[in-house]
C-alpha positions in Angstrom: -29.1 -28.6 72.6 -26.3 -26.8 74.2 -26.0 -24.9 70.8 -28.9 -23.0 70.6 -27.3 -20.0 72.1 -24.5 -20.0 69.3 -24.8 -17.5 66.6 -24.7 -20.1 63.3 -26.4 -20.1 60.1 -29.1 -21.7 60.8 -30.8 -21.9 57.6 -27.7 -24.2 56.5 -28.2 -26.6 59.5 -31.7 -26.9 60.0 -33.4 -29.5 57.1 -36.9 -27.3 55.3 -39.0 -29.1 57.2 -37.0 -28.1 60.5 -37.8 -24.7 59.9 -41.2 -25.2 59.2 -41.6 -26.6 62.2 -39.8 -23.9 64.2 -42.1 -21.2 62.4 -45.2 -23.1 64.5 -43.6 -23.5 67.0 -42.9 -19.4 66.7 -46.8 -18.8 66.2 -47.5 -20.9 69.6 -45.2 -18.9 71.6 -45.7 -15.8 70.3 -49.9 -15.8 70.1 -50.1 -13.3 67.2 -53.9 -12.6 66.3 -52.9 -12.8 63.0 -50.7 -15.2 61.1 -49.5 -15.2 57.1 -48.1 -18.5 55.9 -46.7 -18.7 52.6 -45.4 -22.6 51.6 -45.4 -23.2 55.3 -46.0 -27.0 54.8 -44.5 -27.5 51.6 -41.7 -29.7 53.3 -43.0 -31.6 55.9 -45.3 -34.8 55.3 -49.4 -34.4 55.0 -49.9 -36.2 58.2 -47.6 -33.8 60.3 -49.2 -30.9 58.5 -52.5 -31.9 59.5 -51.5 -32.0 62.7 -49.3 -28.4 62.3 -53.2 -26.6 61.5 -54.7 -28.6 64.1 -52.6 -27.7 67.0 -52.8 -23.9 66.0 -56.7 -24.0 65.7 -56.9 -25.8 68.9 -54.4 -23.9 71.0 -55.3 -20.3 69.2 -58.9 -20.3 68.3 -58.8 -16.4 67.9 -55.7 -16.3 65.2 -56.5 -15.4 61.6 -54.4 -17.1 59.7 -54.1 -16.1 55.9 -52.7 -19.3 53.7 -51.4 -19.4 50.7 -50.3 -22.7 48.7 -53.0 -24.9 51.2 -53.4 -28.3 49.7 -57.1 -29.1 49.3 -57.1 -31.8 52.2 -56.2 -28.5 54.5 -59.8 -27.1 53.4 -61.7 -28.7 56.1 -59.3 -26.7 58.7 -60.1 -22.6 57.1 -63.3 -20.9 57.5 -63.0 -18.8 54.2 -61.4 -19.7 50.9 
């Protein structure tokens, strides 16, 4: 922990599915009323990207979110298709 202030590359460090995760975690923080996610699951694990959807449709009812590569179990979680 006592690296996160260091200027690295973190693209090299953190594992795909590390920066997946930090790009929700980016949406939660930052409340946009509008989200794009391109891939943004593609390399984390279908129950942890259940959960991902979940926890912004709970926490941020009022975000549009516009997907693109959703499996079809995510269906269930969008309005439109």
């Amino acid at each position: 922990m006592d690296s996160l202030d260091e200027d690295k590359i973190w693209w090299r460090i953190l594992s795909p599915g590390e920066q997946q995760r930090i790009g929700f975690a980016r949406i939660l923080i930052n409340r946009p009323s509008v989200a794009f996610l391109d891939e943004s699951t593609s390399s984390v694990d279908e129950g942890l990207e259940f959960a991902l959807y979940t926890l912004i449709r709970e926490q941020l009812p009022e975000c549009t979110l516009f997907q693109r590569g959703s499996p079809q179990h995510l269906n269930r979680l969008h309005s439109h298709h």
